[in-house]
C-alpha beads as a LAMMPS data file, in Angstrom:
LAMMPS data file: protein, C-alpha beads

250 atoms
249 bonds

1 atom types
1 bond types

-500.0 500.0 xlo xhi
-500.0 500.0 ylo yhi
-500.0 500.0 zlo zhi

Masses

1 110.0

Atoms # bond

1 1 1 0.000 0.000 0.000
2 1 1 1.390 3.298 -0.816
3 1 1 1.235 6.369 0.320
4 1 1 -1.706 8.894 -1.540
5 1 1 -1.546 12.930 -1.727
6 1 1 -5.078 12.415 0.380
7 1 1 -3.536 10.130 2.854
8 1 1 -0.270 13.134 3.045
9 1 1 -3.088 15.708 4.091
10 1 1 -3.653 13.968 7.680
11 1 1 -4.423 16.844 9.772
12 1 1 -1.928 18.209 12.001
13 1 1 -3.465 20.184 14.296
14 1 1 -1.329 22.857 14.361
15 1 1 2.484 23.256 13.102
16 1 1 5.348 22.570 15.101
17 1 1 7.983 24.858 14.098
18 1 1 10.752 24.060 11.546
19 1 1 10.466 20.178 11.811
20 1 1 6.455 20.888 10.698
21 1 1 7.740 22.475 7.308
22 1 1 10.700 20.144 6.793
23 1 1 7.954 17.023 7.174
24 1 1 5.346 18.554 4.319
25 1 1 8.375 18.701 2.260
26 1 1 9.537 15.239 2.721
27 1 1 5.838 13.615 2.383
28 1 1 5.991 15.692 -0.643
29 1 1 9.093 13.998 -1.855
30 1 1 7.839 10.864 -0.562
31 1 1 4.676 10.721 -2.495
32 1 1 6.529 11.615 -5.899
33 1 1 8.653 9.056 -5.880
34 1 1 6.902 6.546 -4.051
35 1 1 9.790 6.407 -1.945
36 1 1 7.861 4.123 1.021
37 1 1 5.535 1.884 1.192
38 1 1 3.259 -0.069 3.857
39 1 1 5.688 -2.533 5.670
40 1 1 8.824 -0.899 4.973
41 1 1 11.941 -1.983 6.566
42 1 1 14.257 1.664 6.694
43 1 1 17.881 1.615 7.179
44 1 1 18.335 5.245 8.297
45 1 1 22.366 6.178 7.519
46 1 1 23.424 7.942 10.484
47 1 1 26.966 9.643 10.352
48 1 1 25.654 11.768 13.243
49 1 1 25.474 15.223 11.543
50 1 1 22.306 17.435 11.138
51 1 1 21.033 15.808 8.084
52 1 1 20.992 12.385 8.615
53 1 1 19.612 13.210 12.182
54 1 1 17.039 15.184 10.974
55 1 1 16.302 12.716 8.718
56 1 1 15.792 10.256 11.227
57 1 1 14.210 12.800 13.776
58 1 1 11.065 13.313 10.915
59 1 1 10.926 9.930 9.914
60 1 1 10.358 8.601 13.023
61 1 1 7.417 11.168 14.015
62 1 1 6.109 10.619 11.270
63 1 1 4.827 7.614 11.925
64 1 1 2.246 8.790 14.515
65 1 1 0.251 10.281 11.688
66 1 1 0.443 8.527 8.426
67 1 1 -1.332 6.105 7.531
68 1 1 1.422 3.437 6.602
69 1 1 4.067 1.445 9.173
70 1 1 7.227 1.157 8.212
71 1 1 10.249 0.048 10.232
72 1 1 13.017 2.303 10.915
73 1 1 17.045 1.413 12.221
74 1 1 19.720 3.928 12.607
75 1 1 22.689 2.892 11.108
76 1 1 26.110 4.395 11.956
77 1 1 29.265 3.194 9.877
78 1 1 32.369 4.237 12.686
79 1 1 35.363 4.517 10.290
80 1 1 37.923 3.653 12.899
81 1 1 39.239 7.121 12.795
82 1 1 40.364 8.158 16.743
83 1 1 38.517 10.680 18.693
84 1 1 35.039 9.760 16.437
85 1 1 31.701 10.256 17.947
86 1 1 29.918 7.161 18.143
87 1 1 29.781 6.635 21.446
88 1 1 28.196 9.975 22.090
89 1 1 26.129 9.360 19.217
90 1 1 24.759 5.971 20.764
91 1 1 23.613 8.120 23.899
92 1 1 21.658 10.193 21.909
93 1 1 19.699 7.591 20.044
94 1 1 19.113 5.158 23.127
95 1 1 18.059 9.138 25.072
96 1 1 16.101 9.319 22.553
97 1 1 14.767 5.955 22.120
98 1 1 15.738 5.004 18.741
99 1 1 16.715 1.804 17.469
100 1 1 20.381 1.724 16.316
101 1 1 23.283 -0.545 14.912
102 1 1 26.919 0.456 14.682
103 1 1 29.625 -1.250 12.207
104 1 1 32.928 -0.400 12.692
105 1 1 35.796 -0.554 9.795
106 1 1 38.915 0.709 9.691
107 1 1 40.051 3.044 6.460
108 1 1 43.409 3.446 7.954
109 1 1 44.107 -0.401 7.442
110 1 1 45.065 0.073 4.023
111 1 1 45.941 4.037 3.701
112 1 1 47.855 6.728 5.753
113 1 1 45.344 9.137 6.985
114 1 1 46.998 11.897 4.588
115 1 1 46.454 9.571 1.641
116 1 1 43.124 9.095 2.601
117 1 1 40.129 10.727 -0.121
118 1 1 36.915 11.902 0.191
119 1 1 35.744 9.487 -2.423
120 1 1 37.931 6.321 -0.112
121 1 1 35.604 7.035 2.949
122 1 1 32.539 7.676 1.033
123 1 1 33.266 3.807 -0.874
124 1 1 34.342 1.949 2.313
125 1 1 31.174 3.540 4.152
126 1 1 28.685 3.018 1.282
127 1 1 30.072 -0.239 0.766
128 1 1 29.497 -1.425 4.742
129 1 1 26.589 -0.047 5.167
130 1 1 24.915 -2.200 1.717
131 1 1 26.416 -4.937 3.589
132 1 1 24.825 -4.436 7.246
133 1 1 21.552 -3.508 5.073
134 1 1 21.558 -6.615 3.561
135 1 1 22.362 -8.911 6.410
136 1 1 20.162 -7.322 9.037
137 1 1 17.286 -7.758 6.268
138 1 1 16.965 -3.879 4.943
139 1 1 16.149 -3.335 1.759
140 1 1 15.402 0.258 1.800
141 1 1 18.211 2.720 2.920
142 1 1 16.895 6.462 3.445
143 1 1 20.564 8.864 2.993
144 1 1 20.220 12.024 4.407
145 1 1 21.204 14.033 1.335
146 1 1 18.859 17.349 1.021
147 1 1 18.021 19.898 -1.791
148 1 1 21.391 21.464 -1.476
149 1 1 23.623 18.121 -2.141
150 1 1 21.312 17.659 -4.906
151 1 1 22.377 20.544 -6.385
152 1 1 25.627 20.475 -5.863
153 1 1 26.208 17.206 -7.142
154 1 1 24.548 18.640 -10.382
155 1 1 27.626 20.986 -10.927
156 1 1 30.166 18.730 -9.974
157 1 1 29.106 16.049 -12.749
158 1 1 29.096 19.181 -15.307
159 1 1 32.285 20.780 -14.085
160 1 1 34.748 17.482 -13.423
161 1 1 33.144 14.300 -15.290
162 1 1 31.761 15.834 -18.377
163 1 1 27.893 14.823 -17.684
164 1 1 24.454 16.244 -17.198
165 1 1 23.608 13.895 -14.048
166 1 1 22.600 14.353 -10.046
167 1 1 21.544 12.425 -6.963
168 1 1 17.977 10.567 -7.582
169 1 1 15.767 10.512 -4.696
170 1 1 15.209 6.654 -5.019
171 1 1 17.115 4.662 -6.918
172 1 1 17.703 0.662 -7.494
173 1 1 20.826 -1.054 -6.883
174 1 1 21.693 -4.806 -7.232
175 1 1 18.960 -6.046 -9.446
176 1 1 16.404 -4.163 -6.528
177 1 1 18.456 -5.731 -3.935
178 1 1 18.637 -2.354 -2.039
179 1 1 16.930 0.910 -2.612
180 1 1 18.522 3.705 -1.965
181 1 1 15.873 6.801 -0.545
182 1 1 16.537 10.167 0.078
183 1 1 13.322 12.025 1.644
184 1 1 15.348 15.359 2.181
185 1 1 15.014 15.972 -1.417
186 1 1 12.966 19.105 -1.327
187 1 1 14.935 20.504 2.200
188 1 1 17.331 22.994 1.847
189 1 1 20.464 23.138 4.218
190 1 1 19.615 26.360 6.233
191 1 1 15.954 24.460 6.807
192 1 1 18.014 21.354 8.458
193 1 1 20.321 24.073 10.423
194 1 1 17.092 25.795 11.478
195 1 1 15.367 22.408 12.962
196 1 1 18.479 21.401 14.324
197 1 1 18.792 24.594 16.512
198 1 1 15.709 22.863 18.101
199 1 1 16.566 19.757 18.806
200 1 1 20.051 18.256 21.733
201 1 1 21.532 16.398 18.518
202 1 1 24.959 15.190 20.139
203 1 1 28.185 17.952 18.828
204 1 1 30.527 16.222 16.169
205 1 1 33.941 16.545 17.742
206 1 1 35.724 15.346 14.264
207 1 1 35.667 16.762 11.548
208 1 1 37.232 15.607 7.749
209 1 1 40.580 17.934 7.137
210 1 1 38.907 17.511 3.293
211 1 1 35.399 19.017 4.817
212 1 1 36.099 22.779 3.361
213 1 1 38.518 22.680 0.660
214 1 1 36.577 19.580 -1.075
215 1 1 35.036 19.966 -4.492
216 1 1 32.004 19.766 -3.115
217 1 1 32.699 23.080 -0.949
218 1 1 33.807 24.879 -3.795
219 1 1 30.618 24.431 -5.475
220 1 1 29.048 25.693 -2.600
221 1 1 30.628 28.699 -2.387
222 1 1 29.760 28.801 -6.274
223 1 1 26.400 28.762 -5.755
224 1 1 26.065 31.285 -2.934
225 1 1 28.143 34.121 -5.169
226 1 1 25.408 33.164 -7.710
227 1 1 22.828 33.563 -5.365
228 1 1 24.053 36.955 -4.761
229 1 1 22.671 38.024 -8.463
230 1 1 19.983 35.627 -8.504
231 1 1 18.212 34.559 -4.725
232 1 1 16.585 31.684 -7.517
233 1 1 20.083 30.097 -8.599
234 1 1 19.334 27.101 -6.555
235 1 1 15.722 26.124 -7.418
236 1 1 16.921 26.601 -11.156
237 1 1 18.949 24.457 -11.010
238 1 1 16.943 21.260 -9.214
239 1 1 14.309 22.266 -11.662
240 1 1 16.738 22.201 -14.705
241 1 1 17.528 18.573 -14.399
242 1 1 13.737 17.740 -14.777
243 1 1 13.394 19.977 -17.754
244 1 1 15.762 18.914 -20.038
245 1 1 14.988 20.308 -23.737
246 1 1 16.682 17.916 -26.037
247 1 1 15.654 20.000 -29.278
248 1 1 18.716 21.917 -27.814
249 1 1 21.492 18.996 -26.934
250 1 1 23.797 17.817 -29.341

Bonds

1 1 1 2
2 1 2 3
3 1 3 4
4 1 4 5
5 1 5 6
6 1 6 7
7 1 7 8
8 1 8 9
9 1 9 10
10 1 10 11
11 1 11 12
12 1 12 13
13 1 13 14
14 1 14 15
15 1 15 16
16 1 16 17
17 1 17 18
18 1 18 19
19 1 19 20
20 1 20 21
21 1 21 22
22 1 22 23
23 1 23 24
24 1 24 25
25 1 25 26
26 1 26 27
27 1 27 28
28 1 28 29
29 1 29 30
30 1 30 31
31 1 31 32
32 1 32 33
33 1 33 34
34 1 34 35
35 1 35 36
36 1 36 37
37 1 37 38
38 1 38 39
39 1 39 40
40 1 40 41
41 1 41 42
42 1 42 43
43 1 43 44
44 1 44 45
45 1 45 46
46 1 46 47
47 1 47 48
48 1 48 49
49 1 49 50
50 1 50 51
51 1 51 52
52 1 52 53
53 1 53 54
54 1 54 55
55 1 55 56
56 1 56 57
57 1 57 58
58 1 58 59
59 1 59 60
60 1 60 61
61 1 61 62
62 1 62 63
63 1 63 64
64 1 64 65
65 1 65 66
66 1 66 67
67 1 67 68
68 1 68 69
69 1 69 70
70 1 70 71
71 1 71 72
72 1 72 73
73 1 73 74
74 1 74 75
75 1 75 76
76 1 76 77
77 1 77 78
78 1 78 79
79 1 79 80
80 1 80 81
81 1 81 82
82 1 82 83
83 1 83 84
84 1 84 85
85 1 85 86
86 1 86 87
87 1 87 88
88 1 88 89
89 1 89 90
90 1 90 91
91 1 91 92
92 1 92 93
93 1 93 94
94 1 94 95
95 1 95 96
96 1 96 97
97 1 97 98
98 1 98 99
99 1 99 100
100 1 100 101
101 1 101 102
102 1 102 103
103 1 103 104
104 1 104 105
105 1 105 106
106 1 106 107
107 1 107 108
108 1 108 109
109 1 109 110
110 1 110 111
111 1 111 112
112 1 112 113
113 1 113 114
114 1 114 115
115 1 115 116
116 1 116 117
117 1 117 118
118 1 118 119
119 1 119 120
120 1 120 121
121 1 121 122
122 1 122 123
123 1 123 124
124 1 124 125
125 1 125 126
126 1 126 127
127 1 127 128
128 1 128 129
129 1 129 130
130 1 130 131
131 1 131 132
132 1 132 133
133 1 133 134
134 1 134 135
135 1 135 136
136 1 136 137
137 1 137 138
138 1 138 139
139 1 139 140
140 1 140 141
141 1 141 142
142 1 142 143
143 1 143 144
144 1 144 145
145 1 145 146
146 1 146 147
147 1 147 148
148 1 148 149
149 1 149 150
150 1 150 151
151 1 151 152
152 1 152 153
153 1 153 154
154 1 154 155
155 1 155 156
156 1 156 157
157 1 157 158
158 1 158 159
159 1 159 160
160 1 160 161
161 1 161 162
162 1 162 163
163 1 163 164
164 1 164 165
165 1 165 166
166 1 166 167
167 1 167 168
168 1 168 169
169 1 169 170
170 1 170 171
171 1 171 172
172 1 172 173
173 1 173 174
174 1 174 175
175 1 175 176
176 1 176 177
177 1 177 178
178 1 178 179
179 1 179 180
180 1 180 181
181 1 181 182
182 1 182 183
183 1 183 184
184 1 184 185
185 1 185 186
186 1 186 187
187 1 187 188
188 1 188 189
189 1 189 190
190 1 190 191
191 1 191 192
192 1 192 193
193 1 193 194
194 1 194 195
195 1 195 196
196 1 196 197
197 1 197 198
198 1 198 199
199 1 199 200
200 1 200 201
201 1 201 202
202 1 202 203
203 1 203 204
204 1 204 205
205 1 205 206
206 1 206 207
207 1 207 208
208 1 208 209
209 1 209 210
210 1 210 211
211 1 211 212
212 1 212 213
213 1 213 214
214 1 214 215
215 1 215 216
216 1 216 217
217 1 217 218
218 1 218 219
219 1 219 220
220 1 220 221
221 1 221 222
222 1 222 223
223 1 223 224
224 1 224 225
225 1 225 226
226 1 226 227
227 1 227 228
228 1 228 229
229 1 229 230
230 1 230 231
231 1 231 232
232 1 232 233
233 1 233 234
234 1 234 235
235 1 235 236
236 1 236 237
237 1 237 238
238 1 238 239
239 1 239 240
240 1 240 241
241 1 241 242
242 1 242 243
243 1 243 244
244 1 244 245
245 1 245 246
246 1 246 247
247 1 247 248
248 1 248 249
249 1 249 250
């Protein structure tokens, strides 16, 4: 059973602040792209940051008003690195009464930390989670990419592989093996760092020496000089990969 626009429209009596708005937003996304159904088993990826909490946070409420169950479990890859945050990451979710699992790996096994890339971490932590997923009987994983990501990701393909391409908001791996969800589609960031002013979400104590000089933060700062000419840059953008006028392509 899936999830109809009259089924999103549950009445909520009255809206409760930034989470309230985030929520429409992802049963919007959720009901475009059928992204869950009735008897859902959710693998939520958890690194512990404001997205995927957020993402988890919404999910989870959710449930007290729609009409469809699904099951949700927090998953946290640890990457081995030292002074990580699982542990005060595991507080949090038993505090807060959420279901959990946490893999560790270690990316330093095979690399020194200075020859370690973004796109190493990314693998070795997509690749363990798809395994927990599958052994703990997941077959839906929600990511905790939003709007912004999308976006960026957009640029990046132009810019460095050549490609009109981005991040879809559900998308089949291994023959339907795993599907991979990602509700914050229609979020933007500063919505997430709004909500997450709201909520005791547990302080990241690492962070990746790659986090601001990364491609990925140069297209940000692209994006917000753009902004500066146009406040519509971004929605441009997401909208442009859905209108693609091929009279016009080579």
């Amino acid at each position: 059973m899936m999830l109809t626009e009259t089924e999103e429209k549950t009445k909520i009596e009255k809206p409760q602040g930034p989470e309230y708005y985030i929520s429409k937003k992802v049963g919007r996304a959720i009901i475009d792209y059928a992204l869950i159904s009735d008897g859902d088993k959710i693998a939520v990826a958890v690194s512990g940051g404001k997205d995927s909490l957020t993402l988890l946070k919404v999910l989870a409420d959710r449930r007290s008003f729609v009409p469809i169950k699904y099951d949700l479990l927090a998953v946290h890859i640890d990457l081995g690195y030292p002074h990580t945050h699982s542990k005060l990451l595991a507080r949090y979710l038993e505090r807060e009464g959420f279901r959990y699992y946490i893999e560790k790996i270690d990316v330093l096994k095979e690399k020194k930390r200075n020859d370690i890339s973004c796109f190493w971490c990314s693998w070795n932590r997509r690749k363990a989670l798809f395994e927990v997923a599958h052994r703990l009987g997941f077959k839906k994983i929600a990511l905790g990419h939003h709007k912004d990501d999308i976006i960026q990701t957009v640029l990046l393909n132009l810019f460095f592989q050549g490609e009109i391409s981005a991040m879809r908001p559900k998308q089949e791996l291994f023959k339907g093996e795993i599907t991979l969800i990602r509700p914050l589609a229609y979020v933007e960031e500063e919505e997430i760092i709004r909500f997450a002013k709201t909520q005791n979400f547990p302080p990241q104590k690492y962070r990746c020496p790659h986090s601001l000089t990364s491609r990925r933060a140069k297209m940000e700062k692209i994006i917000k000089e753009l902004e500066k000419i146009n406040s519509s840059v971004k929605t441009n953008i997401f909208r442009a990969i859905k209108r693609i006028n091929k009279e016009y392509l080579l």
